[in-house]
C-alpha positions as a LaTeX table, in Angstrom:
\begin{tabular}{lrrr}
\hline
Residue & $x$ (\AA) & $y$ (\AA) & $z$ (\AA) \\
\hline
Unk1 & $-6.96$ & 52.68 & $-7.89$ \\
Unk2 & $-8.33$ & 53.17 & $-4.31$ \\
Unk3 & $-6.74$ & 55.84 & $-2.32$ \\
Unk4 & $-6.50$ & 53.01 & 0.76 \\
Unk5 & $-4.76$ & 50.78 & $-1.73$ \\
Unk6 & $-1.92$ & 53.18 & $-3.04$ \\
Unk7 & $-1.02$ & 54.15 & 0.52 \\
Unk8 & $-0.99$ & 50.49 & 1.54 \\
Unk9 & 1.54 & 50.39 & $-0.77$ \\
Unk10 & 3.52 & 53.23 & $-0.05$ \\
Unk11 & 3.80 & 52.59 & 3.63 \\
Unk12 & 5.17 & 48.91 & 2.31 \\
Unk13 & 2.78 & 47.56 & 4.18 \\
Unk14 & 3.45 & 43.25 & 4.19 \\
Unk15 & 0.67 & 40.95 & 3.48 \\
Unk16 & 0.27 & 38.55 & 6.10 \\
Unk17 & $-2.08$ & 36.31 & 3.72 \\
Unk18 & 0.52 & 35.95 & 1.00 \\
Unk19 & 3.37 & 35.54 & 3.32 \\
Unk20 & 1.10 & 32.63 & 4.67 \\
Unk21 & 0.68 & 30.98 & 1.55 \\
Unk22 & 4.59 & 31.57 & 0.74 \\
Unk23 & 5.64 & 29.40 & 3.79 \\
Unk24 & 2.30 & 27.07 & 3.32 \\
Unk25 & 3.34 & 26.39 & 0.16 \\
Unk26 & 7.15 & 25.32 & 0.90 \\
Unk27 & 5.79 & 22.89 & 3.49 \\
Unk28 & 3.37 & 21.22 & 1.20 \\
Unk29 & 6.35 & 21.04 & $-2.02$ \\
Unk30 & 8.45 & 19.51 & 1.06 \\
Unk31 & 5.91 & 16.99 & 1.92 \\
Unk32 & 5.01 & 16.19 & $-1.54$ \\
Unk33 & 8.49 & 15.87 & $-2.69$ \\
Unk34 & 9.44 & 13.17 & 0.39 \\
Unk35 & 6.56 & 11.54 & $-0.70$ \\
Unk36 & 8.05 & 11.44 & $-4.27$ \\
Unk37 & 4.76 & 12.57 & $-5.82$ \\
Unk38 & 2.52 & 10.26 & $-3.90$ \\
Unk39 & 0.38 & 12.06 & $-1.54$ \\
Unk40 & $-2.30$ & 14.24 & $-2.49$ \\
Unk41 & $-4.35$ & 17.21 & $-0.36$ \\
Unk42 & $-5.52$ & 14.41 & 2.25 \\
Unk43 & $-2.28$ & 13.14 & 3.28 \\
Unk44 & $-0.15$ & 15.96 & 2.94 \\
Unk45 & $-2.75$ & 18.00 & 5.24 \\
Unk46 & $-2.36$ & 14.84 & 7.90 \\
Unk47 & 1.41 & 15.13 & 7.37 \\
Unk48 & 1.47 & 18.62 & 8.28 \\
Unk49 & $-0.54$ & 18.51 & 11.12 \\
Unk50 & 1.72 & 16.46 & 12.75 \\
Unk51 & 4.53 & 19.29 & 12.50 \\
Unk52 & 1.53 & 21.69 & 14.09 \\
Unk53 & 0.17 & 23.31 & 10.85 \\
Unk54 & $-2.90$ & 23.85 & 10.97 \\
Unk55 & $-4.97$ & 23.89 & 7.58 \\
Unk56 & $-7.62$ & 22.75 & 5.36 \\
Unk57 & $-7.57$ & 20.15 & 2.90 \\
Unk58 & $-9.73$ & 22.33 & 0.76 \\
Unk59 & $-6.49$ & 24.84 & 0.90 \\
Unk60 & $-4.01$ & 22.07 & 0.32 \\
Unk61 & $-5.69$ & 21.30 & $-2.70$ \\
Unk62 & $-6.33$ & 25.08 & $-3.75$ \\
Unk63 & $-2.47$ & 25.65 & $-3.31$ \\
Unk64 & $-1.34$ & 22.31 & $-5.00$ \\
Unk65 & $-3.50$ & 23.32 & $-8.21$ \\
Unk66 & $-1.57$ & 26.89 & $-7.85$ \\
Unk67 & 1.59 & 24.71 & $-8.01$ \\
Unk68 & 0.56 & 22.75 & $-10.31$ \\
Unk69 & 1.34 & 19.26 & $-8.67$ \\
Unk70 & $-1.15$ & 16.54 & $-7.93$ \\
Unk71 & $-0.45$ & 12.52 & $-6.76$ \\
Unk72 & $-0.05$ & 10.17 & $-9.16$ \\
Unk73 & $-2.85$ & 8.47 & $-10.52$ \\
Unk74 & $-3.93$ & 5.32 & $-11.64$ \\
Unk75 & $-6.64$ & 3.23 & $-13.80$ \\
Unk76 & $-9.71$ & 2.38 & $-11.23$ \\
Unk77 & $-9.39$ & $-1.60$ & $-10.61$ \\
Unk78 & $-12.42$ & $-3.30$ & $-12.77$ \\
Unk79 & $-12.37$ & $-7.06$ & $-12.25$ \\
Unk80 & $-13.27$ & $-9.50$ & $-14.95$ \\
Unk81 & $-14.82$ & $-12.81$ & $-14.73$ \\
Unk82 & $-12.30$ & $-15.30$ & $-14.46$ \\
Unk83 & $-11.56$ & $-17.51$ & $-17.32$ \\
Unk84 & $-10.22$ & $-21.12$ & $-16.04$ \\
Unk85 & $-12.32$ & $-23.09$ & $-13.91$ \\
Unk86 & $-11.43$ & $-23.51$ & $-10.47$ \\
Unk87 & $-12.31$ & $-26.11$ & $-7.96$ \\
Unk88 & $-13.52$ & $-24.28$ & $-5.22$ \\
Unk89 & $-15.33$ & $-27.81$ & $-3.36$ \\
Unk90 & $-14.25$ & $-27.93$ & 0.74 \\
Unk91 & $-12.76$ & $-24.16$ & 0.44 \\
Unk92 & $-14.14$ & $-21.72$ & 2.77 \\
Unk93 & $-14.49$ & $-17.98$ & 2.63 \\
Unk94 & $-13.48$ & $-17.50$ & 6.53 \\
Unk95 & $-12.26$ & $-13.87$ & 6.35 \\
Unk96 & $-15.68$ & $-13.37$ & 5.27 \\
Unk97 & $-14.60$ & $-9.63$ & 3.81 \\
Unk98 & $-13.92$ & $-9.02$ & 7.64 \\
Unk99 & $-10.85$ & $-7.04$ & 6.96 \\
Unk100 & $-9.94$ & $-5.37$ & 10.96 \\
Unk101 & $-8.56$ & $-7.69$ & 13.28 \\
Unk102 & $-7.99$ & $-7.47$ & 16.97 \\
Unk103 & $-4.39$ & $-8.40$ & 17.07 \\
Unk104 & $-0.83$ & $-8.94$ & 15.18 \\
Unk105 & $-0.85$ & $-12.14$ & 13.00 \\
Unk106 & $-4.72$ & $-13.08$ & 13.73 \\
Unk107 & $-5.48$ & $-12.29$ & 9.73 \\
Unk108 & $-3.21$ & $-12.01$ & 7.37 \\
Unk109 & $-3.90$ & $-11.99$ & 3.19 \\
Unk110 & $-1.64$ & $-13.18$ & 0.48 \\
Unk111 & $-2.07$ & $-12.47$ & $-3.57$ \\
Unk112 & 0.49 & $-13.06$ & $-6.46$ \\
Unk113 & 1.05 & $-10.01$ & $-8.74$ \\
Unk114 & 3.32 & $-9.14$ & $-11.82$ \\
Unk115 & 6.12 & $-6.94$ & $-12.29$ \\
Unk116 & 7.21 & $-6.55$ & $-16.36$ \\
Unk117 & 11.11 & $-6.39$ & $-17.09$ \\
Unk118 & 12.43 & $-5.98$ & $-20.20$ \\
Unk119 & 15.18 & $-8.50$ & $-19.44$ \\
Unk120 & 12.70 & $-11.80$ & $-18.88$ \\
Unk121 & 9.58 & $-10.15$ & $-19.51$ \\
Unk122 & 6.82 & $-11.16$ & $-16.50$ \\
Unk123 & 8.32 & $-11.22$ & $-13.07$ \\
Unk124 & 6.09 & $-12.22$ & $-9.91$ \\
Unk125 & 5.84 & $-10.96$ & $-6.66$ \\
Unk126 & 4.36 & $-12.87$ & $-3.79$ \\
Unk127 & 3.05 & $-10.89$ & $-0.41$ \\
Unk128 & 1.99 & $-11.55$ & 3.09 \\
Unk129 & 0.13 & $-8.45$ & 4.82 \\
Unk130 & $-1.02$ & $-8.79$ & 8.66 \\
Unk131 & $-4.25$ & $-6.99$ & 8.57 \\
Unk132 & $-3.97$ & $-5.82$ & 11.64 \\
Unk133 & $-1.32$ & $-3.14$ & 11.09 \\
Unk134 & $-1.77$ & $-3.17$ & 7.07 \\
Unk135 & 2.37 & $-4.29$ & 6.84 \\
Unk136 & 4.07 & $-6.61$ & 4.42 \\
Unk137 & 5.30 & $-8.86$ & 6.79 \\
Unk138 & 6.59 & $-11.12$ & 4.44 \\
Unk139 & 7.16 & $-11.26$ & 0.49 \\
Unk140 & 9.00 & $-13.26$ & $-2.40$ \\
Unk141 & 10.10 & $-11.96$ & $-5.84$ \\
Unk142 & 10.68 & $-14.61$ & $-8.22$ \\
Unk143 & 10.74 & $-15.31$ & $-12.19$ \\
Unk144 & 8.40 & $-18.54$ & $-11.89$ \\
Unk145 & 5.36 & $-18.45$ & $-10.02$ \\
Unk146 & 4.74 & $-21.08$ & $-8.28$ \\
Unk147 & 4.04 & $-22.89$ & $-4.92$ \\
Unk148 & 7.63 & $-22.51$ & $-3.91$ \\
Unk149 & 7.49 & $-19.03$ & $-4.43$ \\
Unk150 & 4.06 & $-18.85$ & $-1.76$ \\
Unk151 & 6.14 & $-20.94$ & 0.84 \\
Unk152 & 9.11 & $-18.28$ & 0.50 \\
Unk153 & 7.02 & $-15.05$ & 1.34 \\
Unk154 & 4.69 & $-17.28$ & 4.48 \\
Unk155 & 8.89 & $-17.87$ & 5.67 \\
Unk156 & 9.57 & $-14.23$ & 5.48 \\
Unk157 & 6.66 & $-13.27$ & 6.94 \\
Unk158 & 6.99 & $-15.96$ & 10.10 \\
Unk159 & 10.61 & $-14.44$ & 10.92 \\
Unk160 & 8.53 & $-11.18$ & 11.69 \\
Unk161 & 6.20 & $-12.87$ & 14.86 \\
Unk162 & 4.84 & $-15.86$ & 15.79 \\
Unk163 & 1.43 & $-16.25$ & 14.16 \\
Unk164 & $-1.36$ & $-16.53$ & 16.52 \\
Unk165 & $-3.25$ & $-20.02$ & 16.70 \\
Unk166 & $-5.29$ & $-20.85$ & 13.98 \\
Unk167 & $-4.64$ & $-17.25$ & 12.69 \\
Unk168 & $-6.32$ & $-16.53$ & 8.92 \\
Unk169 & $-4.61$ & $-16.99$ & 5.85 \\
Unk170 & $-6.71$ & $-15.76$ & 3.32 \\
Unk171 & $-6.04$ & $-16.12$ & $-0.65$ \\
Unk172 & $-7.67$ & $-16.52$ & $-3.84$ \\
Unk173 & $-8.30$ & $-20.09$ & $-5.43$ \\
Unk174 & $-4.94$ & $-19.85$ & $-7.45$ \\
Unk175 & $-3.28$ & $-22.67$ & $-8.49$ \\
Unk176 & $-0.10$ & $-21.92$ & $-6.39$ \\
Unk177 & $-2.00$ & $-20.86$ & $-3.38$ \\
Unk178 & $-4.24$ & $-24.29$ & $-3.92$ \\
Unk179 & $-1.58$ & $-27.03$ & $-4.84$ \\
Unk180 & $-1.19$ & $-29.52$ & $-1.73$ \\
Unk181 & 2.41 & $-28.08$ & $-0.83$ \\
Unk182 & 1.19 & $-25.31$ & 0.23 \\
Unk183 & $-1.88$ & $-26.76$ & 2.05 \\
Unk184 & 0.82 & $-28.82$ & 3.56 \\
Unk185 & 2.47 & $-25.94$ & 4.67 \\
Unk186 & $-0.19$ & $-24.02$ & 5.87 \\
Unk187 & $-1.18$ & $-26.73$ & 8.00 \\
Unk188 & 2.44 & $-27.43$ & 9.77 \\
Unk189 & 1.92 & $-24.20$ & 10.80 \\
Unk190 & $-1.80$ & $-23.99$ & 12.23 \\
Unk191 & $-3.09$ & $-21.70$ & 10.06 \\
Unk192 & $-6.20$ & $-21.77$ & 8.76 \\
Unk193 & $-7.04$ & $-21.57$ & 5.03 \\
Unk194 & $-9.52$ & $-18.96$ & 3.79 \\
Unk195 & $-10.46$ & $-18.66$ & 0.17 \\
Unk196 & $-11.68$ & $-15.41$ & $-1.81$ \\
Unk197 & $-14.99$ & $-17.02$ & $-4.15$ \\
Unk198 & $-13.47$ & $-17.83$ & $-7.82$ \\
Unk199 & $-13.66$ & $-14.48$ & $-9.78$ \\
Unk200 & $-14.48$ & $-12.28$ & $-6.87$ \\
Unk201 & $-11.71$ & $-10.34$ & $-5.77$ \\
Unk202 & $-13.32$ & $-8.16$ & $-3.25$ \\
Unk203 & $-13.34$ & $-11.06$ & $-1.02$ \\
Unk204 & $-9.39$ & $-10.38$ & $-0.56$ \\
Unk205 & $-10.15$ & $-6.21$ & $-0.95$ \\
Unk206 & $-6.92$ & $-5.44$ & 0.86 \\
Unk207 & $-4.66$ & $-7.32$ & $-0.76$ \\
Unk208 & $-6.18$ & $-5.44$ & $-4.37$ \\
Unk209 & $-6.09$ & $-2.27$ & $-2.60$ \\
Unk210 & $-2.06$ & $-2.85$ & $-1.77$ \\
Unk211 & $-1.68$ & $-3.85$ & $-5.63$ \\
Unk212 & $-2.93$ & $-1.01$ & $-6.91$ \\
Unk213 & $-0.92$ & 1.02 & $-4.47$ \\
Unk214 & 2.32 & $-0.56$ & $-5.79$ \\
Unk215 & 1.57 & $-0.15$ & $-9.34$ \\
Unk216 & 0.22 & 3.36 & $-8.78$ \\
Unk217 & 3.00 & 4.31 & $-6.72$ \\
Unk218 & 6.07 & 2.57 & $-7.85$ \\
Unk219 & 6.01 & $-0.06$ & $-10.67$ \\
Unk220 & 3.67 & 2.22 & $-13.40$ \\
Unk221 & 6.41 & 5.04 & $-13.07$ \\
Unk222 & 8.84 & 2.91 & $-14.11$ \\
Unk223 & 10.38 & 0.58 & $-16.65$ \\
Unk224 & 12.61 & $-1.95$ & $-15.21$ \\
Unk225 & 15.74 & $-2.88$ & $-17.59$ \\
Unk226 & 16.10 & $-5.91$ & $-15.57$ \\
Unk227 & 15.46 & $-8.71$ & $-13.03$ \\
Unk228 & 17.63 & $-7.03$ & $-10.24$ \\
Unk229 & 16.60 & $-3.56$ & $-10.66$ \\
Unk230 & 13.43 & $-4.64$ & $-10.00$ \\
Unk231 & 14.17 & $-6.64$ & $-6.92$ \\
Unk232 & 15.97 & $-3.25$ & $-5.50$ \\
Unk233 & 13.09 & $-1.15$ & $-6.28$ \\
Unk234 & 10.22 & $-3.56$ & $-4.59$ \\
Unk235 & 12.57 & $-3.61$ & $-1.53$ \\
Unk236 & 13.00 & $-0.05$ & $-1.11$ \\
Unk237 & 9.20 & 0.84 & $-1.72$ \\
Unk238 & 8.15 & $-2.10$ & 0.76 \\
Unk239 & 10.83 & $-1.62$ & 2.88 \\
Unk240 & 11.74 & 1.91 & 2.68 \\
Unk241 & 8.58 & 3.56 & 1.83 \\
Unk242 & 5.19 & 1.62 & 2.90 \\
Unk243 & 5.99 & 0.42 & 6.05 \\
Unk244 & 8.08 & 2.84 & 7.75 \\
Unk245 & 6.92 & 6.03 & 5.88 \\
Unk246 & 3.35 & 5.98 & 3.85 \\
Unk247 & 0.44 & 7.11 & 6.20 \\
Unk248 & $-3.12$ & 4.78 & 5.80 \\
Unk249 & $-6.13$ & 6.06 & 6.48 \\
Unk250 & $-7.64$ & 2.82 & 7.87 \\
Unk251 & $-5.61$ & 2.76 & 10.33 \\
Unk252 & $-5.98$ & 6.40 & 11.25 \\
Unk253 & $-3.16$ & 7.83 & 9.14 \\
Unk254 & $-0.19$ & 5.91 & 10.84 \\
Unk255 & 2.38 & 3.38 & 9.61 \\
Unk256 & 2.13 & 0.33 & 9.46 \\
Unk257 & 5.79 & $-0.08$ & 11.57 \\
Unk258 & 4.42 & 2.12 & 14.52 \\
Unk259 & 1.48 & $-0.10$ & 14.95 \\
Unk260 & 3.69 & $-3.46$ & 14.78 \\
Unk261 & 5.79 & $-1.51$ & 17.46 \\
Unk262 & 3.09 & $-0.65$ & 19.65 \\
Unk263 & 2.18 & $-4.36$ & 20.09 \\
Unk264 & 5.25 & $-6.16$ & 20.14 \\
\hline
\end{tabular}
């Protein structure tokens, strides 16, 4: 042993590194914890410098591997060609994969996805995000899917601001998204129809990217005994976690609430 080292020792000398990494590392189990195992190196470093800690993501990583905890992970999205045919005659692609907009309720996206239960089997979950601020402004849980089930989560999402004229509503060619009452409905309310090209769901990117976020972050961790347990979860991760909590890099690692407060 080096002479230097022993008397380091002996004098009880502290080492400010490790004492560093002791505090560092309660910080980043606190932030990882409130996140309930969602955030990885990126956010949590964001997160942190927000309290005033200043550190790498490189060392966030370094010291989550130490701890052994990473984010939860899920299956990359690989779309398949779709299998009915769809009508797509007199149906636009106006979003045009232009997925920023300049104001609250100029674009918003809509998409249909399922929730399993072991009560009724497939549930389905309707959503309306703005794009502006990335925030479910309005949704519908239901056990059919159907037009009716649309209509409910465009009414949810209209009790959260006045859409702006002949704001975007952009969707895929679904039959639920293309039967005439919701046309009908779309048009009492001056918004214009866009359409994502039949098997192509890059065209409505955001609305994938929020999918894979729920599953990833809520619905794959779970197994849902039954119709309302399901309903309680969705509403506290939408509610309770995405759009008052979870950080997005798009929009420069804010929530989506702050931005719908700055421009209210």
């Amino acid at each position: 042993m080096p002479r230097s080292v022993y008397y380091y020792h002996q004098e009880g000398k502290v080492n400010s590194y490790k004492e560093s990494n002791k505090e560092l590392d309660k910080k980043i189990l606190e932030k990882y914890n409130n996140s309930k195992g969602r955030y990885g190196s990126p956010k949590i470093k964001k997160e942190l410098e927000k309290y005033g800690i200043k550190v790498s993501q490189k060392r966030v990583a370094r010291r989550m591997k130490i701890l052994d905890i990473k984010s939860v992970i899920i299956k990359k999205y690989n779309p398949g060609p779709a299998k009915n045919k769809v009508d797509d005659t007199n149906k636009p692609n106006l979003l045009k994969q232009e997925f920023k907009a300049k104001h609250l309720r100029e674009k918003l996206v809509s998409d249909i996805t399922y929730i399993y239960t072991k009560e009724l089997g497939w549930t389905y979950l309707a959503i309306v995000m703005d794009l502006y601020s990335l925030s479910v402004i309005g949704y519908s849980y239901g056990k059919n899917m159907d037009a009716d089930l649309v209509i409910k989560a465009i009414e949810n999402a209209r009790k959260k601001g006045k859409f702006r004229k002949e704001a975007i509503f952009h969707s895929d060619l679904g039959s639920q998204y293309t039967s005439n009452k919701v046309e009908e409905y779309l048009r009492e309310l001056n918004l214009r129809h866009s359409y994502s090209k039949k098997g192509y769901p890059y065209d409505n990117a955001s609305m994938e990217s929020f999918n894979a976020i729920l599953k990833k972050e809520e619905v794959n961790l779970h197994e849902y005994e039954t119709f309302e347990e399901a309903k309680l979860a969705i509403f506290e991760f939408i509610e309770g976690w995405y759009n008052r909590k979870r950080i997005h890099s798009s929009i420069g690692y804010k929530v989506p609430c702050e931005l719908e407060s700055e421009v209210a």
